[in-house]
Each structure stands twice: as C-alpha cells, then as structure tokens.
C-alpha positions as CSV (number, residue, x, y, z in Angstrom):
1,X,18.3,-95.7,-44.1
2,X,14.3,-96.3,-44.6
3,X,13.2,-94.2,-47.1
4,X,9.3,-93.3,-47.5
5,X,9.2,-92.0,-50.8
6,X,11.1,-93.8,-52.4
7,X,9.2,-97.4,-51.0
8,X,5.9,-96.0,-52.5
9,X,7.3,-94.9,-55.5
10,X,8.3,-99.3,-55.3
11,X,4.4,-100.4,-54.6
12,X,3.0,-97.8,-56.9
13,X,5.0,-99.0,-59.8
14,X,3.9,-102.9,-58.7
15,X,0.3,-101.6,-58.6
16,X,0.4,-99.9,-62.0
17,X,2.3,-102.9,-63.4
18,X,0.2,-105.6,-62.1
19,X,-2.9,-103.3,-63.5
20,X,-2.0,-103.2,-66.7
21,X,-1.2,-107.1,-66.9
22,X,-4.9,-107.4,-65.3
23,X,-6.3,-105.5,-68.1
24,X,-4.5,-107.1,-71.0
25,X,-5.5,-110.5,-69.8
26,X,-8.7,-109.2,-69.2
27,X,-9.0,-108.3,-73.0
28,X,-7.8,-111.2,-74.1
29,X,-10.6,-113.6,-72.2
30,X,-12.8,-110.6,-73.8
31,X,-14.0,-109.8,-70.4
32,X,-13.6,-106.1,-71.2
33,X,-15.5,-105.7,-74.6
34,X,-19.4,-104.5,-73.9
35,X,-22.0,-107.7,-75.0
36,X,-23.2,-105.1,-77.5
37,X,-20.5,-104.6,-78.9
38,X,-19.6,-106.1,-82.7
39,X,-16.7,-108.4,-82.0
40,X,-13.0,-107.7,-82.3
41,X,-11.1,-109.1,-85.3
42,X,-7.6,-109.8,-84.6
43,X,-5.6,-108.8,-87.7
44,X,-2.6,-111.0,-88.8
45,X,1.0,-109.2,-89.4
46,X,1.8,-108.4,-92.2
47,X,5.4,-110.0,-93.9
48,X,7.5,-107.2,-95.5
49,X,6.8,-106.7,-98.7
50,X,10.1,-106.9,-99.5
51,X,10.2,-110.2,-97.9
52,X,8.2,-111.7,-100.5
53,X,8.4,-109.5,-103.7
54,X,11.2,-112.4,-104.9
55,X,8.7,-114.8,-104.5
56,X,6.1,-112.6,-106.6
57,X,8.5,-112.1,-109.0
58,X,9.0,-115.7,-110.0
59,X,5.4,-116.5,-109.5
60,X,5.1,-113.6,-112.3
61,X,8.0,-115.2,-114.0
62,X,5.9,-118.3,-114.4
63,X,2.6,-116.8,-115.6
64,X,4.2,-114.8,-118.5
65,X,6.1,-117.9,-119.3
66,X,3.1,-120.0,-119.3
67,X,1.0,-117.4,-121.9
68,X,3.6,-117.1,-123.9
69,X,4.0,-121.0,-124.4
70,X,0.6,-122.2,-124.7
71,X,-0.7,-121.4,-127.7
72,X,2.2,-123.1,-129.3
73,X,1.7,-126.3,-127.6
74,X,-0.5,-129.0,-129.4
75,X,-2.4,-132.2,-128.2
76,X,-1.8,-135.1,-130.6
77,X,-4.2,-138.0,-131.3
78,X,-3.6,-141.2,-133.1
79,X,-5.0,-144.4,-134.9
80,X,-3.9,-147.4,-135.7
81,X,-5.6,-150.5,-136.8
82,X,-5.0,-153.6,-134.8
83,X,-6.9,-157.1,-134.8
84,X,-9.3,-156.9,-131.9
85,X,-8.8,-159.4,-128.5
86,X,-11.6,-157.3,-126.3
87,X,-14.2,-159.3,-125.2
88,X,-17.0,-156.5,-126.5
89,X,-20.5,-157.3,-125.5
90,X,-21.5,-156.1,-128.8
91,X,-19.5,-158.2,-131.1
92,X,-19.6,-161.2,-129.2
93,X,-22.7,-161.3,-131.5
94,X,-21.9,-160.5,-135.2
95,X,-18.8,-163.3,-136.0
96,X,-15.7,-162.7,-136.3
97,X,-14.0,-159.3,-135.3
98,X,-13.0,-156.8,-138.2
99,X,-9.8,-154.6,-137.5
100,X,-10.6,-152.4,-134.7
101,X,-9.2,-148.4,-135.0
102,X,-6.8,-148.2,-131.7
103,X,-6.6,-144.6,-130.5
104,X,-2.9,-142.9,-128.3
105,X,-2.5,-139.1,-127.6
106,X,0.6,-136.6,-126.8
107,X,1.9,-133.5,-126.7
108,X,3.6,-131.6,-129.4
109,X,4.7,-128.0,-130.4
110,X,5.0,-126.0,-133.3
111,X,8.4,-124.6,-134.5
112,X,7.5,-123.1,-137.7
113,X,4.6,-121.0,-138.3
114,X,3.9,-123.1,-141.6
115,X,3.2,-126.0,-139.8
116,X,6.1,-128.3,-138.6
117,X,5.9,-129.6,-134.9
118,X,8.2,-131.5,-132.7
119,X,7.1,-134.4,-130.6
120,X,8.4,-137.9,-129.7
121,X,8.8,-140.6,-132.0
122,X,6.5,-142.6,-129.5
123,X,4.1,-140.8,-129.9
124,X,3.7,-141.1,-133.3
125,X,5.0,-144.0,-135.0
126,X,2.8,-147.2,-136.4
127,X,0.2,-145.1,-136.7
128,X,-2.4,-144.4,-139.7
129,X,-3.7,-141.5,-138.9
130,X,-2.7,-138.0,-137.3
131,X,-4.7,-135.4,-135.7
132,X,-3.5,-132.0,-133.9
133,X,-5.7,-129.4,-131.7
134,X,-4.6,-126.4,-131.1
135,X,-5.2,-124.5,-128.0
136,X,-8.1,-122.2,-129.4
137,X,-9.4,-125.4,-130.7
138,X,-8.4,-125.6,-134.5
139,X,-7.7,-128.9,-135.2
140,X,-5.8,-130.3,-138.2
141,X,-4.8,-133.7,-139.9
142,X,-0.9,-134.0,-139.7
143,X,1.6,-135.5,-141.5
144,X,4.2,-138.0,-140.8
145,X,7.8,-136.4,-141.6
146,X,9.7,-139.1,-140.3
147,X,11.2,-140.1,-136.8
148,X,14.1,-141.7,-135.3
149,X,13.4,-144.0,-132.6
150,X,16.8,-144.2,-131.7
151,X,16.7,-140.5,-130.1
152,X,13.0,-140.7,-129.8
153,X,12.7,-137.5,-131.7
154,X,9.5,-137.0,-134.5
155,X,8.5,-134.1,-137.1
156,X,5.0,-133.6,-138.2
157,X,3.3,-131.1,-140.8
158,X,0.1,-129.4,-140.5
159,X,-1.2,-127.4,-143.7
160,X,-1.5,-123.8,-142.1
161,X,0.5,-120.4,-141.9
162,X,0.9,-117.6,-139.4
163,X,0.3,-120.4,-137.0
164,X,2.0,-119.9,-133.1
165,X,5.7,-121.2,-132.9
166,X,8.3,-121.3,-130.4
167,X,11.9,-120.4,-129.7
168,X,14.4,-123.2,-129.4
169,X,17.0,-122.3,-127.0
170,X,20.5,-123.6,-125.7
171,X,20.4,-126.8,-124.2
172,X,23.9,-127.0,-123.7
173,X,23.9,-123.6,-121.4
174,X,21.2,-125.6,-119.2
175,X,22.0,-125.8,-115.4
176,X,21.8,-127.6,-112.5
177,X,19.1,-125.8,-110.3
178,X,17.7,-123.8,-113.0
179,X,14.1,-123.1,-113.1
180,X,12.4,-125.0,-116.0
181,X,8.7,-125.7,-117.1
182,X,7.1,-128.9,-118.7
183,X,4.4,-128.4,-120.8
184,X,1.9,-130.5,-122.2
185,X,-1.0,-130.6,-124.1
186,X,-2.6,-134.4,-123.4
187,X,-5.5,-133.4,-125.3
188,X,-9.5,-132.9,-124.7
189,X,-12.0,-135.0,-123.2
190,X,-15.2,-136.1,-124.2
191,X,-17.8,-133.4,-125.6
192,X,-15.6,-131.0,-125.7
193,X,-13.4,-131.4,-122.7
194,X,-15.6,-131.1,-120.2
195,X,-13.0,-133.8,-118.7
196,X,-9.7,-133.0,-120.1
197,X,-6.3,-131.8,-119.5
198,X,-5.4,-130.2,-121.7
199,X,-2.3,-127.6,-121.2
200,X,-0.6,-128.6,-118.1
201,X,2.0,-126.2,-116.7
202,X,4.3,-127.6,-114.6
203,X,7.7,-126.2,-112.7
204,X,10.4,-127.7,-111.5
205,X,14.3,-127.0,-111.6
206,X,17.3,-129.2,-113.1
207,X,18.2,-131.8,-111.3
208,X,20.9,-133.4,-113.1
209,X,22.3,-133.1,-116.8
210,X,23.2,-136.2,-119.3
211,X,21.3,-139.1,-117.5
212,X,21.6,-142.2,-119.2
213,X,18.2,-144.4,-118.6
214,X,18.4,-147.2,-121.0
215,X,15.0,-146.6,-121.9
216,X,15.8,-145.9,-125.8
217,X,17.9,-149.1,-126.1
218,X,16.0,-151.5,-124.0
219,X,12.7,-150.8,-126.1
220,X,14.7,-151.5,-129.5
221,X,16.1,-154.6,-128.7
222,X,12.8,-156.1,-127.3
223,X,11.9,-155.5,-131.2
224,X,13.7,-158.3,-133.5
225,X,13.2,-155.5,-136.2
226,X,15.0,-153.3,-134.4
227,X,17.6,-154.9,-132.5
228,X,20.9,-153.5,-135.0
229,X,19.5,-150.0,-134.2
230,X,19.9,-150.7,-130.7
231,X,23.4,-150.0,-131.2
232,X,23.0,-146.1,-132.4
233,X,20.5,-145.3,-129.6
234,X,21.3,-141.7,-127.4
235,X,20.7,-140.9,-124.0
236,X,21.5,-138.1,-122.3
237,X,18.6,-136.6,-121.1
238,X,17.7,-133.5,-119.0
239,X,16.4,-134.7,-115.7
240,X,13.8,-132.5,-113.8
241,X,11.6,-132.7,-110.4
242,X,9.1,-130.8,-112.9
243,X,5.8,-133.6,-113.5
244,X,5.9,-134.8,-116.2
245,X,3.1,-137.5,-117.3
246,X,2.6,-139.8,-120.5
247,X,0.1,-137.4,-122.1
248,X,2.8,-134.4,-121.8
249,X,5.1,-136.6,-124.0
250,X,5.9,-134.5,-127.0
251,X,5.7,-131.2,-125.1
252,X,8.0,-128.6,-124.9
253,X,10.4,-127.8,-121.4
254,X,11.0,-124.2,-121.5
255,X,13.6,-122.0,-119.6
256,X,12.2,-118.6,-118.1
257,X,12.6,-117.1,-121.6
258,X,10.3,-119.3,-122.9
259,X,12.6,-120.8,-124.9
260,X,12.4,-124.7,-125.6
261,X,15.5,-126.2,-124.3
262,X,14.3,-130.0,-124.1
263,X,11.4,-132.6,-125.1
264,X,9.7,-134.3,-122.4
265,X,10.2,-137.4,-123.2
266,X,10.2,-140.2,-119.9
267,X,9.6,-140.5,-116.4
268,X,10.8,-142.8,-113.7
269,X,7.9,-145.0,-112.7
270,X,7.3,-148.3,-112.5
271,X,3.8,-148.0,-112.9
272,X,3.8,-145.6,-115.5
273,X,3.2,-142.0,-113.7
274,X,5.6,-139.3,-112.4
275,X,7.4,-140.7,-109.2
276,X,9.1,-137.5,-108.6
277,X,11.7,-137.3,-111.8
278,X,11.3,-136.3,-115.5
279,X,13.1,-136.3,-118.5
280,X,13.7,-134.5,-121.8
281,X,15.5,-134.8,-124.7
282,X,18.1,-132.0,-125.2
283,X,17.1,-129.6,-127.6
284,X,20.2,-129.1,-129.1
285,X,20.5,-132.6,-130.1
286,X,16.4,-132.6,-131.2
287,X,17.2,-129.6,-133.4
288,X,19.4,-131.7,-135.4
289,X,17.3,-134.9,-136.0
290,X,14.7,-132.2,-137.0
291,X,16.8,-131.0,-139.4
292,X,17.7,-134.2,-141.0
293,X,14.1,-134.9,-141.0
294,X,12.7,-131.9,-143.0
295,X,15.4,-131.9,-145.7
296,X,15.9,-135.4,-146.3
297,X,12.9,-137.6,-144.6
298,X,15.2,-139.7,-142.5
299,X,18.4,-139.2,-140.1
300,X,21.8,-138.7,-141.2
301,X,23.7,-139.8,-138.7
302,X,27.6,-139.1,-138.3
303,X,29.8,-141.4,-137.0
304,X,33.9,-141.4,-135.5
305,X,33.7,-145.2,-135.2
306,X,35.0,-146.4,-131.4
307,X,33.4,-148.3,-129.0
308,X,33.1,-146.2,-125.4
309,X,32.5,-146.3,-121.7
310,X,32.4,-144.5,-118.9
311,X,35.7,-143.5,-116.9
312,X,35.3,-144.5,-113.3
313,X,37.8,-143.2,-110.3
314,X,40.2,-146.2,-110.6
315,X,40.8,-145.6,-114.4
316,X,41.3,-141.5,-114.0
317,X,44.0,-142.5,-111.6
318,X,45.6,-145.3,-113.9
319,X,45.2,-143.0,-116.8
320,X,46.5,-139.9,-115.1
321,X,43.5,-138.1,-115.6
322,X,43.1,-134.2,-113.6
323,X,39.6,-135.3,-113.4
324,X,36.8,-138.2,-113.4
325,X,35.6,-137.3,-116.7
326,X,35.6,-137.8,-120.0
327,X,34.5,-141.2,-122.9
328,X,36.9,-143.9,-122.3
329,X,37.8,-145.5,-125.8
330,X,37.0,-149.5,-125.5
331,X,37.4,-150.7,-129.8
332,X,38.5,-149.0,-132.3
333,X,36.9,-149.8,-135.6
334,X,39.1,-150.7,-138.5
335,X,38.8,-148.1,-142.0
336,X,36.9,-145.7,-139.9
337,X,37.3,-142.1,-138.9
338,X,38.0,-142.6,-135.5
339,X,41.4,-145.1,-136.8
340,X,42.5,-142.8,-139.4
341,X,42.5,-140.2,-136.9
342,X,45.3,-142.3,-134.7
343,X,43.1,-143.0,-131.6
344,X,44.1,-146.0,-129.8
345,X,42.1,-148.4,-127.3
346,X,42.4,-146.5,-123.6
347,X,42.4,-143.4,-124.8
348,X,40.2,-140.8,-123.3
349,X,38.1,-138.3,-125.3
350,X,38.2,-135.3,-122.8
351,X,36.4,-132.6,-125.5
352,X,34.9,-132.3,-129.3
353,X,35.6,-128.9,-130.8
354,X,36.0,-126.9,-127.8
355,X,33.1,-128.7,-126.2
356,X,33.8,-130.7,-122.7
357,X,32.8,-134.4,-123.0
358,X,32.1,-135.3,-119.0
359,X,30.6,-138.4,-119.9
360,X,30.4,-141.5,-122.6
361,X,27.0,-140.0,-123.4
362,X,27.7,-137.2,-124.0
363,X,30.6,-138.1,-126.5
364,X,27.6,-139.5,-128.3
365,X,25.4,-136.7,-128.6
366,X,27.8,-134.4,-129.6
367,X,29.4,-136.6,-132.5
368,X,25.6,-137.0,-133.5
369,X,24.6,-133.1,-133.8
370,X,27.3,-133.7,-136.4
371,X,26.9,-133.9,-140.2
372,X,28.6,-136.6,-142.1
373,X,32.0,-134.9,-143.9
374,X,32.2,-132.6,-140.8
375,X,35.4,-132.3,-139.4
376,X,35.8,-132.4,-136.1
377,X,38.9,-131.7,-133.4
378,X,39.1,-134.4,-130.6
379,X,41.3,-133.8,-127.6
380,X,42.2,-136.9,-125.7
381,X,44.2,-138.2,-122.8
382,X,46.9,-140.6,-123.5
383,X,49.8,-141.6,-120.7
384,X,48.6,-139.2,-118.9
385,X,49.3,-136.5,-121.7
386,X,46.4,-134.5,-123.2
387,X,46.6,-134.8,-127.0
388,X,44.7,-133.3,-130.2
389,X,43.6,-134.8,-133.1
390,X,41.1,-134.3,-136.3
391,X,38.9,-136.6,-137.5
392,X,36.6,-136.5,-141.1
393,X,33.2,-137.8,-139.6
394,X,31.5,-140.7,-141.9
395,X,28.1,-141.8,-141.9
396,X,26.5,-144.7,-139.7
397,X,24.4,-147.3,-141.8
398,X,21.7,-146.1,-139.3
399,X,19.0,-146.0,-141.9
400,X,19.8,-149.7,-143.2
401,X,18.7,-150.7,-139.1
402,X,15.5,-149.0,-138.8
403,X,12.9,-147.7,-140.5
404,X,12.0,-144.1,-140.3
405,X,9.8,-142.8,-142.6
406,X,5.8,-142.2,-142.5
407,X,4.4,-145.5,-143.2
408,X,2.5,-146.1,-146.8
409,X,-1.4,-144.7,-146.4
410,X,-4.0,-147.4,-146.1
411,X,-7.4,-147.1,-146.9
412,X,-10.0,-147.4,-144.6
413,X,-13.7,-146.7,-144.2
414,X,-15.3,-143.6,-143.3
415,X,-16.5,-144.6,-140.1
416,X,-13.5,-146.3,-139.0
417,X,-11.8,-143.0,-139.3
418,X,-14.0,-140.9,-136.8
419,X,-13.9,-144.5,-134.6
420,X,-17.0,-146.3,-134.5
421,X,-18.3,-150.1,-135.6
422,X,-22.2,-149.8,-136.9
423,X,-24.6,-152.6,-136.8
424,X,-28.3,-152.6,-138.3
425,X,-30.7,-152.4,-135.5
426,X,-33.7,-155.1,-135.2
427,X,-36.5,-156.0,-133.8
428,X,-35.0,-158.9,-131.9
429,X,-32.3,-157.1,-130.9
430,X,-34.6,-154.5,-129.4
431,X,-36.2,-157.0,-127.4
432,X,-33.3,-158.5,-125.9
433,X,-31.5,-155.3,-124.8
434,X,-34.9,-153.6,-124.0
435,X,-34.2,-150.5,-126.7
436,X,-37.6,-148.3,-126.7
437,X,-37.7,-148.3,-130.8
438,X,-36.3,-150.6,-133.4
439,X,-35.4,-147.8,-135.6
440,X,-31.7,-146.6,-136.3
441,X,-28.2,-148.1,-136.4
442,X,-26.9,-149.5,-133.7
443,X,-22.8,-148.1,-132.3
444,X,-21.4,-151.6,-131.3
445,X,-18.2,-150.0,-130.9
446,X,-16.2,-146.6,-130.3
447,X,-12.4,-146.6,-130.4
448,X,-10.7,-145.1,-126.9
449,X,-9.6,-142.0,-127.7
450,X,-10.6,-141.7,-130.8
451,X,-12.3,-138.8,-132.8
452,X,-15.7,-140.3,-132.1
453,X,-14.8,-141.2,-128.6
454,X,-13.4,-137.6,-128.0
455,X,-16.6,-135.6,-129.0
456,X,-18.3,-138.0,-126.5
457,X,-19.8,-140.5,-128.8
458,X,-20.8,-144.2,-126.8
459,X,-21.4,-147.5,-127.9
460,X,-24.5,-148.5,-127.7
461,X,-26.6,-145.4,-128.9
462,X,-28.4,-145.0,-132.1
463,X,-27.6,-143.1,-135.1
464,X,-30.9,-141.0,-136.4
465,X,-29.6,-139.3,-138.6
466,X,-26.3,-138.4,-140.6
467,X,-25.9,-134.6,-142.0
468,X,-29.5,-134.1,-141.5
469,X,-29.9,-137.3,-143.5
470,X,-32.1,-140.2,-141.8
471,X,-30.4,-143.6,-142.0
472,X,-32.2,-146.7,-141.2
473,X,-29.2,-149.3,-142.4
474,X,-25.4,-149.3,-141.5
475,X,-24.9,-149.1,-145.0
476,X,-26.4,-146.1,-145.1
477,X,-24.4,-144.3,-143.0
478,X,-21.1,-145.8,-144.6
479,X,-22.5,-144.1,-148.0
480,X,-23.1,-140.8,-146.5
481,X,-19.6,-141.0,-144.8
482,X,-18.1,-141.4,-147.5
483,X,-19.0,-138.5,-149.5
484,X,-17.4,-136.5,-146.5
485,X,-14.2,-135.0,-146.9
486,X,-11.4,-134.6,-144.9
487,X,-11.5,-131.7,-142.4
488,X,-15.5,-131.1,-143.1
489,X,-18.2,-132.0,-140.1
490,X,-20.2,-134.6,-139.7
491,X,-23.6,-134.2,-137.6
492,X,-24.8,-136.9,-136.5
493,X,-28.3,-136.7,-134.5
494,X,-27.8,-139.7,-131.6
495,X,-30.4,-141.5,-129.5
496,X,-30.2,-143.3,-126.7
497,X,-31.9,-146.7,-127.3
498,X,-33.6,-147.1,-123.9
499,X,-34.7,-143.8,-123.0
500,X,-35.6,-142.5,-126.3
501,X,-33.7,-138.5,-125.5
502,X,-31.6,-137.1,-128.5
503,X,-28.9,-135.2,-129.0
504,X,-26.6,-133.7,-131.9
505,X,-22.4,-134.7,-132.0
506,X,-20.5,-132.6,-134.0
507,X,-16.9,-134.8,-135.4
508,X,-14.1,-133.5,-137.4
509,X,-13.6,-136.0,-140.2
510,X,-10.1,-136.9,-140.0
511,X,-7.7,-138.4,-142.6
C-alpha cells in the first residue's frame, strides 16, 4: 500500500545525504573557505603514545649509553719509520730519501683509571711512537705493554689518575638479537678537527656468536716471522650488523649497561669498509690476555695439547652425538695434558668446567682464558657415551713463535717526531716555485696523520718562527726542537710562501 509519509521521509533522507557529501567535497576543493580567509592546515593524526613510547625508550636507552661510554673511549695515533718510495715533489730535489715517519690511527678505551687501555694489537704494533686523545682533548704519550697478535688483543699505559674507565662485562651471557653499540674514537682532523670523526656511536644487534674468519691466521702466516704462531691463533668473534670501520678498531662494543662485552676488531669487506657485518673480540677472552699482559709483559698461554675440528651432521650421527655440536678431537699430542688425561682421536669435547663447547673455536677460547697449572674438567663423547675427565693444563711455547713485547726505543729527531722534513729556503728555489720572499725554512714533507699533519700543518709552507724564536736555517729549527720536551707545545708561526698570509700551529710534542 503507497505510503506518503513514509516516501518523503525516503527523498528527504537522499536530499540531506547527498547535501552533506556536496558540502564535504566542496571543502575539500576549498570551494567553501572565504578568499580572505588564512588558509586551513590539515593536521596529521597523532600515533598513541603508547604506540611509540618502546621506541622512545630504547632511543633513550642509546643516548644514556652513549654519554656514559664516551669519555672513556680514546683515539690512537701512531708512527713508524719506514724508507720512503713516494714520489714527493719536494724531495725529488735534495738526493736520496732519509726515513720518512709513517702515521696509523684507532680506537681504544681505558679500563683503569691509572691509565691502561685496551685496543688491538693492529693497531699498535711496529710502531715507535704512541699518542692518545681523550675526548675533552687531553692528549698523552702511551706506552707499549705488550700484544698478542695471535688474539689481536694490545695494552697500553698513559701516565694519569682519576682518568674515565669502563666496565667489562660478560661476553659469554651475549645473545643472538641483543642490542649492542660500537664505539670508536678514529681520532681528529686537521686544525683541530674541523674534519674528524671522532666518537662514532653506532647500533646494531648480535648476529651470530663464535664466527671463525681466518683473518688472525691468514695475516701470520703471510709473515715468515710469524708463520709457527699461526698455529695458536683464536677466533671466535662476536659478529654484529652494528658499523664498524678501520678507525673504530680498538674501540669498545658495549651492551645497554654500558658494559664492554667485545673489541671491535674486523669487518667483512673486500675493499676495506663495513659491508654490512662487524666483528669483535670477546671480552671475556680479551680480559685474559690483558691480564697476562700487565703482570708479566707477554701472554701465557695454556695448552691441553689435541689437534681439533669441527663436528659436521654425518660425524654427530656416526658418533652418536644428541646434538651437532661440540670440538671433534683429530691428534693427540704425545707427553701432553690432553694424553695424560686419556683422550683418544674421535672423541668429542662437548663442555670445559661446566661450560658448553658448541664449536672447535670455542674449545679454543675457553682452554686459552686458562692459566697454565689450571685444572680443568673435560666432558667428552665417546661411542656414543658422554664421559668426564681432568686434565692439568701446560703452557704453549707461544712466546718462543712470536714476539710480543714493546719494541726497543729509537732515537729520532725532533722534527721527525711532530712529522715534518725541513729544507733551507733560497733564492733559486724562490724563483722556481714563485714563493713571494726567500726568507724561512721550507716543509718538504708532512707525515699523514701525524702530529704535524693533525694540527693542520702542509708541506710546502714556511716556518717563521719557532717558540717565538725566528729561524732562518733548518738547522735552526732542529736546535730549538730539541730543547723541547715531551708533552710541552711547540708554536710555530707558518707562512704561506706564495701569498705571504701567516698563521700560528699549536703541536703537542710527542715521544
């Protein structure tokens, strides 16, 4: 039956309906706002804040993290004296080359508040001289504990106290997917760092534990000196998506305690910078060579005395193993620990004292955070029967196979220390190069990265003056140089030979 109300009610519904979709089109095109009128800003939604306060949280996490580490964290410069191959424009004119100062830098931190820092043994070794910045710019002339190349692990000394330090955690509690920060100090740039970087903070989480990269051993043998050490090498590094570049070697990569629980150490790249995976030494087995460092000057390395491998599927199944895990036993030496102790070729070493050994490398870390004399309990898989032993741990004739201890001072000359080569200037060699005066000593050279070099020095400009002393000869300034002392400033008043302008340069006399 038709119904009158109730079809208007119908088309008065449509009409409102279809009204107020004409307006909010309307709006939209911004047909409805007057000309005059100051333009509507659209305002975004806001997300929850509960959404995102985890997000905050960590992002706190970080920061704290961060200026709690920093301070601690050192940049590390070196020199070394090599025979010079450059082709130099300026000494393609004086003879013969003299030994040229060669310059490296790294990361480091402190772990005592009197001084001692922990970096890597690449870093540091074959060098002649040492020098650390702190993060509020102190710098210091270190010392050369020792190092062991075969676990890439170095101490140094700096003469200080109350100086920032930082925790060393638990690398063994470490795990996959934790959050973890790499941090470096790759040291300043020239003039003051007006083009460094130094103090890198950089997160990432764990992205595997124990990775063997042959890194340690392929760069001994490729010595002839060092080929025997080859044999002691340990790897069993941390690996991280954290970046981690050459100049953050030596740096410390912290948990979200801020404790240390590794030393960046490598990175996979084939060109030399990060390709998306780091590396650090455990701390727990860095903590150990540190150790043997301070108190004796070199590594004291146990030793059980078998030859291992790693236990692939086929072998757990032969073996009877409840699990792919553990250091297959390949030789057993004769009169050592590990024979005494009754192991047998085909055994598997499953766990050290309590402590699960998943992998061959693993077996070697922990038998190296050993002390000779230590005894140790093994348990083993034999005919598919997990055994026990004990073993007295001896000590490897690591020390006879590589040397490492700070190498005997050399003496060099003052300027060679803060990285420069100085010629007399002349008149003939004003004309040729155009230089507006004759006057002053020429800088033929300035070693890369050296002191000089990192205060902004550049070959080529003229010495005026040395500690507010004119020179006029380069034996001057070798005579006023040295008179300076270590850790005092030298001012030296700089010209630049073709446009006459002066400036001062304020260097750090290192050792």
């Amino acid at each position: 039956m038709f119904d009158p109300l109730k079809t208007k009610m119908k088309v008065l519904f449509y009409v409102a309906l279809a009204f107020l979709v004409g307006v909010g089109v309307a709006s939209g095109m911004g047909w409805t706002r007057d000309a005059a009128a100051t333009p509507a800003i659209s305002v975004a939604p806001q997300i929850p804040a509960e959404t995102v306060q985890p997000a905050r949280d960590l992002s706190e996490s970080f920061v704290r993290v961060a200026e709690m580490v920093t301070p601690a964290v050192v940049s590390i410069t070196t020199r070394r004296v090599v025979r010079s191959t450059a082709n130099d424009p300026f000494r393609n004119w004086f003879g013969t080359p003299d030994p040229e100062p060669r310059g490296g830098s790294g990361s480091g931190f402190l772990v005592s508040s009197d001084g001692y820092i922990l970096t890597n043994n690449h870093v540091v070794e074959d060098t002649d001289a040492i020098t650390v910045q702190l993060e509020d710019r102190r710098a210091f002339e270190a010392t050369l504990i020792g190092g062991d190349p075969t676990t890439d692990v170095a101490v140094i000394k700096v003469e200080g106290s109350d100086l920032p330090t930082l925790s060393l955690g638990d690398s063994d509690g470490v795990r996959v997917g934790e959050w973890v920060l790499a941090v470096g100090n790759p040291g300043v740039g020239p003039a003051g760092g007006t083009t460094s970087f130094n103090h890198t903070v950089t997160a990432g989480i764990v992205s595997f534990k124990g990775r063997p990269l042959g890194i340690i051993g392929n760069e001994l043998r490729s010595d002839p000196e060092s080929q025997e050490a080859a044999q002691y090498a340990i790897e069993d590094f941390i690996q991280t998506d954290a970046v981690i570049n050459p100049g953050n070697s030596g740096g410390p990569m912290v948990n979200l305690d801020g404790q240390v629980i590794g030393i960046n150490s490598a990175i996979a790249s084939g060109d030399g910078y990060y390709q998306g995976y780091g590396f650090a030494i455990p701390i727990s087995l860095a903590r150990r060579v540190m150790e043997d460092l301070i108190e004796y000057r070199e590594v004291r390395r146990a030793f059980l005395g078998v030859g291992i491998g790693a236990v692939p599927p086929e072998a757990a199944e032969v073996y009877g193993l409840p699990e792919v895990s553990g250091a297959l036993v390949q030789e057993v030496n004769p009169g050592t620990p590990a024979e005494e102790a009754g192991l047998e070729l085909e055994d598997v070493i499953v766990a050290i004292d309590d402590d699960p050994v998943s992998h061959s490398n693993q077996l070697q870390q922990l038998i190296a955070r050993k002390r000779p004399g230590d005894r140790v309990r093994i348990a083993y898989y034999r005919d598919g029967e997990r055994r026990a032993t004990e073993a007295r741990l001896g000590e490897s004739p690591l020390n006879e196979a590589t040397v490492v201890a700070a190498a005997p001072e050399r003496t060099t000359r003052a300027e060679e220390r803060l990285g420069i080569e100085v010629v007399d200037n002349s008149p003939q060699l004003a004309r040729r190069y155009q230089f507006r005066t004759d006057e002053g000593v020429l800088i033929s050279s300035v070693t890369r990265s050296g002191p000089a070099d990192m205060q902004g020095v550049r070959a080529g400009e003229l010495i005026v003056a040395v500690n507010r002393q004119r020179v006029d000869s380069a034996d001057e300034v070798t005579e006023i140089l040295a008179g300076v002392e270590t850790g005092e400033i030298v001012t030296l008043l700089l010209a630049n030979p073709v446009t006459g302008r002066q400036r001062f340069n304020y260097i750090r006399m290192p050792r």
